[in-house]
C-alpha positions as CSV (number, residue, x, y, z in Angstrom):
1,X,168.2,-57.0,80.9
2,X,167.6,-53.2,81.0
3,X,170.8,-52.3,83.0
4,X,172.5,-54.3,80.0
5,X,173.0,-50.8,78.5
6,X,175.1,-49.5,81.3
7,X,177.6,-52.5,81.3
8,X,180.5,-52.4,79.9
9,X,181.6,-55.2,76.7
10,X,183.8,-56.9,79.3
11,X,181.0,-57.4,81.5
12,X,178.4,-58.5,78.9
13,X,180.6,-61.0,77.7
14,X,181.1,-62.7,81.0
15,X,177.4,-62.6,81.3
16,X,176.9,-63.9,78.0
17,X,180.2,-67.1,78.5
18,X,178.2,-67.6,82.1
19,X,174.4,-68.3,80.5
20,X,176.0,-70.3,77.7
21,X,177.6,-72.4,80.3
22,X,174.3,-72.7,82.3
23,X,172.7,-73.8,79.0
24,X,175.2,-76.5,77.7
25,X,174.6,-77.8,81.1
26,X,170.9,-77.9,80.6
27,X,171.7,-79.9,77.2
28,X,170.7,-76.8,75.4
29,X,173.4,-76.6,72.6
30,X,171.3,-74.8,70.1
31,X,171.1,-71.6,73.3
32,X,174.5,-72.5,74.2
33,X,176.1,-71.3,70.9
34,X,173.9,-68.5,70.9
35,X,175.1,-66.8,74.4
36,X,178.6,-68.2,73.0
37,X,178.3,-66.1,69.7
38,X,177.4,-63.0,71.6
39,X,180.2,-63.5,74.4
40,X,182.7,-63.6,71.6
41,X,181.4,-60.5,70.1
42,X,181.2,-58.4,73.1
43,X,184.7,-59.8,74.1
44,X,185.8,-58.3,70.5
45,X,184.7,-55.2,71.4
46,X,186.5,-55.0,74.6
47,X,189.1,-51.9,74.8
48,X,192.9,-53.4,75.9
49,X,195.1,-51.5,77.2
50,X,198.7,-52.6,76.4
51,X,200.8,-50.8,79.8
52,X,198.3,-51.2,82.4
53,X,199.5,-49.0,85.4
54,X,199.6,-52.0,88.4
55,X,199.5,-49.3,90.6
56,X,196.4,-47.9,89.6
57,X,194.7,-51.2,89.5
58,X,195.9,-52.2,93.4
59,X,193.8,-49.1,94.2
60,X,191.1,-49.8,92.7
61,X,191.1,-53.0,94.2
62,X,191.9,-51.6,97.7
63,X,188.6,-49.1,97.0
64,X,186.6,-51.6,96.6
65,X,187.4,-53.6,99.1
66,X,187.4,-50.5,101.7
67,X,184.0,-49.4,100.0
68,X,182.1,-51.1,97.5
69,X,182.2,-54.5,99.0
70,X,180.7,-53.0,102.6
71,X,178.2,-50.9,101.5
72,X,176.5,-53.6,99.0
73,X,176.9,-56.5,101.8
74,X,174.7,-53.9,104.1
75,X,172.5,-53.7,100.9
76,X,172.3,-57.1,100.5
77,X,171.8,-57.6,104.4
78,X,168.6,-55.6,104.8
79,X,167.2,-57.4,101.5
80,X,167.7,-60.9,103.1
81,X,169.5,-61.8,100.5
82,X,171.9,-64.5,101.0
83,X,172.7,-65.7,97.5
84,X,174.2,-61.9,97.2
85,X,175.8,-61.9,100.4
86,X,177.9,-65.1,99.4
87,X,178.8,-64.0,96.3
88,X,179.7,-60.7,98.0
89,X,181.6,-63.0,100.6
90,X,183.8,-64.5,97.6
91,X,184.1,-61.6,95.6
92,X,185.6,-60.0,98.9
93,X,188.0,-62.9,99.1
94,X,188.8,-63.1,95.8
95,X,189.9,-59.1,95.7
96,X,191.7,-59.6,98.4
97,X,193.9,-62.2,96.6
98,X,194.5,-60.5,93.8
99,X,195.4,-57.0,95.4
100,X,198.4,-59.3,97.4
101,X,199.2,-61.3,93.8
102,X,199.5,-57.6,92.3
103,X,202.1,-56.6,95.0
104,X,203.8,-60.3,94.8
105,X,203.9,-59.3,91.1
106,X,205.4,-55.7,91.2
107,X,207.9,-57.0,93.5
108,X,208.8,-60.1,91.9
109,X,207.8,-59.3,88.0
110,X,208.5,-62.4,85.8
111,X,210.0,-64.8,88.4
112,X,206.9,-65.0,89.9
113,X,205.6,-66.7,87.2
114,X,208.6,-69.4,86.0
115,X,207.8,-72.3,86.4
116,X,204.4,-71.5,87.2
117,X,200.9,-71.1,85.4
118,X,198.2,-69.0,85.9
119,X,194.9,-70.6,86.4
120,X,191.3,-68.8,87.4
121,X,188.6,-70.5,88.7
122,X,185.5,-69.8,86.4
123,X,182.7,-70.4,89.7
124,X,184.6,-66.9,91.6
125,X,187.3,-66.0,89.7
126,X,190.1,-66.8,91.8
127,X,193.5,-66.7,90.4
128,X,195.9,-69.3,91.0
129,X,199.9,-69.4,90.2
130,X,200.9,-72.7,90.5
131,X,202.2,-75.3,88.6
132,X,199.7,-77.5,88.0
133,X,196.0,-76.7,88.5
134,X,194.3,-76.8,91.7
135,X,192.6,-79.6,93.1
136,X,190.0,-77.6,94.9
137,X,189.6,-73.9,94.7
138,X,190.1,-72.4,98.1
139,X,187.3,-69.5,98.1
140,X,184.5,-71.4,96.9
141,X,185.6,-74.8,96.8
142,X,185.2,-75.5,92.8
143,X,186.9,-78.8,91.8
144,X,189.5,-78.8,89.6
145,X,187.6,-78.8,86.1
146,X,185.9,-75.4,87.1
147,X,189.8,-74.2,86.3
148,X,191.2,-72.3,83.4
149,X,194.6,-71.9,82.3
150,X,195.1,-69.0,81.2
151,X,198.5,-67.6,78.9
């Protein structure tokens, strides 16, 4: 993990939840707690910002989409790499749904939420609003218990 250094906390805690979930699957408790411990402490050393500018974050999300997304699916491409590719294929989706639950949100604010929950799917990180939890997530067709509520 030698790029490990350039990541930021957020990052290397996602890592960290995603190999502890890998290793409770494997029936590895004793590894799962492990990449558990260090996903909680890289997620308590995450920097929060309390007024996000929604603004700011739509265009990053249009940049990448515009940008990042092409230029590493040419990458990816020329490597043969199809694993990348889909996940590049999601993630496109997935930013795609966010930038237009961003402008649903700056337009709408809090009603867009009442009644409603927020849910992201842990396999792609799709975001729900809904009021119940998904059956089947539309980008990479997770069933329901892939699902997180979040408040």
């Amino acid at each position: 993990m030698s790029d490990a250094v350039d990541m930021a906390p957020a990052a290397l805690s996602a890592v960290c939840s995603n190999l502890s979930k890998a290793c409770a699957k494997q029936l590895r408790k004793r590894e799962a707690d492990l990449f558990k411990s260090l996903s909680d402490y890289f997620n308590s050393k995450v920097i929060r910002v309390a007024d996000a500018d929604l603004n700011q974050l739509e265009e990053i999300a249009k940049q990448e989409l515009a940008k990042n997304y092409p230029s590493l699916m040419v990458i990816a491409e020329e490597a043969v790499d199809r694993g990348t590719q889909r996940a590049l294929t999601w993630g496109k989706k997935v930013t795609s749904i966010h930038t237009s639950l961003l402008a649903r949100y700056q337009k709408q604010k809090d009603a867009l939420l009442e009644n409603n929950n927020l849910y992201v799917c842990e396999a792609c990180g799709f975001i729900a609003v809904a009021a119940a939890v998904p059956d089947l997530c539309p980008i990479c067709k997770a069933p329901a218990a892939r699902f997180t509520k979040i408040s």
